[in-house]
C-alpha positions in Angstrom: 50.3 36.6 20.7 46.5 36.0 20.7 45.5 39.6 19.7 41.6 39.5 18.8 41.5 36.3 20.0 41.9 37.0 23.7 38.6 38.6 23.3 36.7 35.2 22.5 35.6 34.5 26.1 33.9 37.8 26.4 32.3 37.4 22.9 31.5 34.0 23.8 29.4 35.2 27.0 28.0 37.9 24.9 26.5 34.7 22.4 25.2 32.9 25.7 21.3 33.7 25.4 21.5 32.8 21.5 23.1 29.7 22.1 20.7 28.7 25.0 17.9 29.7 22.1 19.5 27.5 19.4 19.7 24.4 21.5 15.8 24.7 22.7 14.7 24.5 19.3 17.4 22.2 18.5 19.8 23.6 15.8 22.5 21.3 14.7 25.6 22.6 15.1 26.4 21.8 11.7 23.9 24.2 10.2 25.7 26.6 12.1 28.5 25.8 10.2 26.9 25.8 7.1 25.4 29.1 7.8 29.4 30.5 8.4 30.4 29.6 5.3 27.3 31.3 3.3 28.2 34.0 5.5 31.7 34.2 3.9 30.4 33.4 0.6 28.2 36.5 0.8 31.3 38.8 2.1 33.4 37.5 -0.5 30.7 38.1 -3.3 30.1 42.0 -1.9 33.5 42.7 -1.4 33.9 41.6 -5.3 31.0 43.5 -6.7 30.6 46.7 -4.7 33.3 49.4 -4.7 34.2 50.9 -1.4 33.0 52.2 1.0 29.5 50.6 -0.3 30.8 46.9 0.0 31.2 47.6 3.9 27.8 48.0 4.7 27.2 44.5 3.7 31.1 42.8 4.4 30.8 44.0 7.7 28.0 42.2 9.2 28.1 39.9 7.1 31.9 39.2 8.2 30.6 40.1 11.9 27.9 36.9 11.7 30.5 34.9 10.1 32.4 35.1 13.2 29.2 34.4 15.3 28.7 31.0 13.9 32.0 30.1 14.0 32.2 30.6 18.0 28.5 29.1 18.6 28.9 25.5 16.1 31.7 24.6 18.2 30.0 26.1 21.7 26.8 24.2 20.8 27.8 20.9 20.4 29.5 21.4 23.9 26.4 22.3 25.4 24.1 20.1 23.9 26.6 16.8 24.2 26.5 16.6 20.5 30.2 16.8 20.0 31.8 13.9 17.4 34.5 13.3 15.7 32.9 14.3 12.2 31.4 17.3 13.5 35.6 18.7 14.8 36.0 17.6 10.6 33.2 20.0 9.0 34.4 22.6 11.4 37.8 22.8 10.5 36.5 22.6 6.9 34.1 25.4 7.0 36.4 27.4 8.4 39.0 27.0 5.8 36.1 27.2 2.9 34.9 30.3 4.6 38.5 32.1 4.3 39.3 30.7 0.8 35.7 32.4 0.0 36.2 35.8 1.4 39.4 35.9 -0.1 38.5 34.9 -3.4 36.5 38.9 -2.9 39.7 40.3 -3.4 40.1 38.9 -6.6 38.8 42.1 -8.8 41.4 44.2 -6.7 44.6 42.8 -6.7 46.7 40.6 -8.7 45.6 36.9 -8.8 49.3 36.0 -7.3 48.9 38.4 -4.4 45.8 36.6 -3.4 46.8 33.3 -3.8 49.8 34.2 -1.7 47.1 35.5 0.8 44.9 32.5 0.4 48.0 30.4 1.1 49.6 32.4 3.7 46.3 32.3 5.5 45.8 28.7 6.0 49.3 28.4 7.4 48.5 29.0 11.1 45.5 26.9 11.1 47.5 24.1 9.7 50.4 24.4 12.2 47.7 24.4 14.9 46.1 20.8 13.4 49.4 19.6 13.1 50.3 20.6 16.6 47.0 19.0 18.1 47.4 15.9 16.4 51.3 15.3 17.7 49.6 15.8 21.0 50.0 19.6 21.9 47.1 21.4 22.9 45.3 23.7 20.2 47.0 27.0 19.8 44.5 30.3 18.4 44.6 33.4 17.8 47.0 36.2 15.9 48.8 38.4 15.4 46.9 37.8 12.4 44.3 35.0 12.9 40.5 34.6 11.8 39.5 37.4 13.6 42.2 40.2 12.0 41.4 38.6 8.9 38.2 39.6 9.1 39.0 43.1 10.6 41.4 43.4 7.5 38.9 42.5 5.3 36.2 45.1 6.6 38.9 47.6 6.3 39.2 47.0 2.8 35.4 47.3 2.3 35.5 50.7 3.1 38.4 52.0 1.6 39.3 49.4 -1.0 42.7 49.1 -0.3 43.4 46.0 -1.1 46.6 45.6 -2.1 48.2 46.6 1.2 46.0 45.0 3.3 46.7 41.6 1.2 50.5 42.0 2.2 49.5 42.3 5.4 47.3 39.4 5.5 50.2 37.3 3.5 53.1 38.6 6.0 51.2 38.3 9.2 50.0 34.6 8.3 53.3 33.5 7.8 54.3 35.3 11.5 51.6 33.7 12.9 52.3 30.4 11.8 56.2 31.2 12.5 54.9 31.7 16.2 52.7 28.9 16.8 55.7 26.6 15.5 57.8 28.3 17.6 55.4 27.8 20.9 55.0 24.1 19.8 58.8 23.8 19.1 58.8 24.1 22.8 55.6 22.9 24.2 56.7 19.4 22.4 60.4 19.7 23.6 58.9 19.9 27.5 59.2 16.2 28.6 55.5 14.5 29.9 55.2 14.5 33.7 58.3 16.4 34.2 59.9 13.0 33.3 62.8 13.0 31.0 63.7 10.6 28.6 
């Protein structure tokens, strides 16, 4: 179930010498976060003004660096012991701004319903996880549609503006997703502590 997502260690390894570069001049982790959500503002904004297959030369890395400083925030406050409590809160922020911004890209190609269904659909699985982590479950990633096939989907539609389609997709595999990661905390919650039962 974690399509993309499986790939995050390798990507992560891949980000290594960046990160070791970020914390030597030391970048807050939150301006990494910052920078992910302009990133997605800029995405969103292209996608909106340039007709395909034009908007992908800008979506795509755009969407690519998006990604980028939404693995090293996170990776840098690890390594540089600058983790807090506020700093887990503008993360799961950004990241929800960021979506809701490259998203709103769709706007001048689809109906605004389908998009808000999209928008809506899309927060789902992230919401499921947070819920999850705060009854005590571990935090459960990844897809079939996640933050990663989001942004696949939405390069997708940069080059060949389908948008419609690919916002169904987006809507219905948001609400699988999510349907999953209840479903693996249905049972991850049912499992008694310890082994112990109750």
């Amino acid at each position: 179930m974690n399509g993309l997502y499986a790939l995050k260690p390798w990507y992560a390894a891949r980000l290594g010498g960046l990160r070791t570069a970020l914390a030597r001049r030391g970048v807050s982790p939150d301006s990494l976060t910052a920078a992910g959500v302009l990133c997605a503002a800029g995405a969103g904004a292209a996608l909106a003004l340039l007709p395909a297959p034009l908007a992908a030369a800008p979506v795509v890395p755009l969407l690519a660096a998006r990604l980028a400083f939404a693995n090293l925030d996170g990776a840098l406050a690890r390594d540089t012991g600058r983790t807090t409590r506020r700093g887990v809160v503008l993360n799961e922020l950004g990241d929800r701004a960021a979506d809701l911004l490259v998203l709103a890209g769709f706007l001048p190609h689809a109906p605004l319903w389908l998009v808000a269904v999209a928008a809506l659909a899309a927060t789902l699985p992230s919401w499921v996880s947070l819920a999850g982590t705060a009854a005590g479950a571990p935090r459960r990633n990844g897809g079939p549609v996640g933050k990663t096939e989001r942004c696949l989907l939405t390069a997708v539609v940069a080059a060949t503006g389908w948008a419609v389609p690919v916002l169904a997709v987006v809507a219905v595999g948001s609400v699988l997703t999510a349907g999953l990661r209840l479903e693996w905390l249905r049972r991850e919650l049912a499992e008694p502590a310890g082994g112990a039962g109750r």
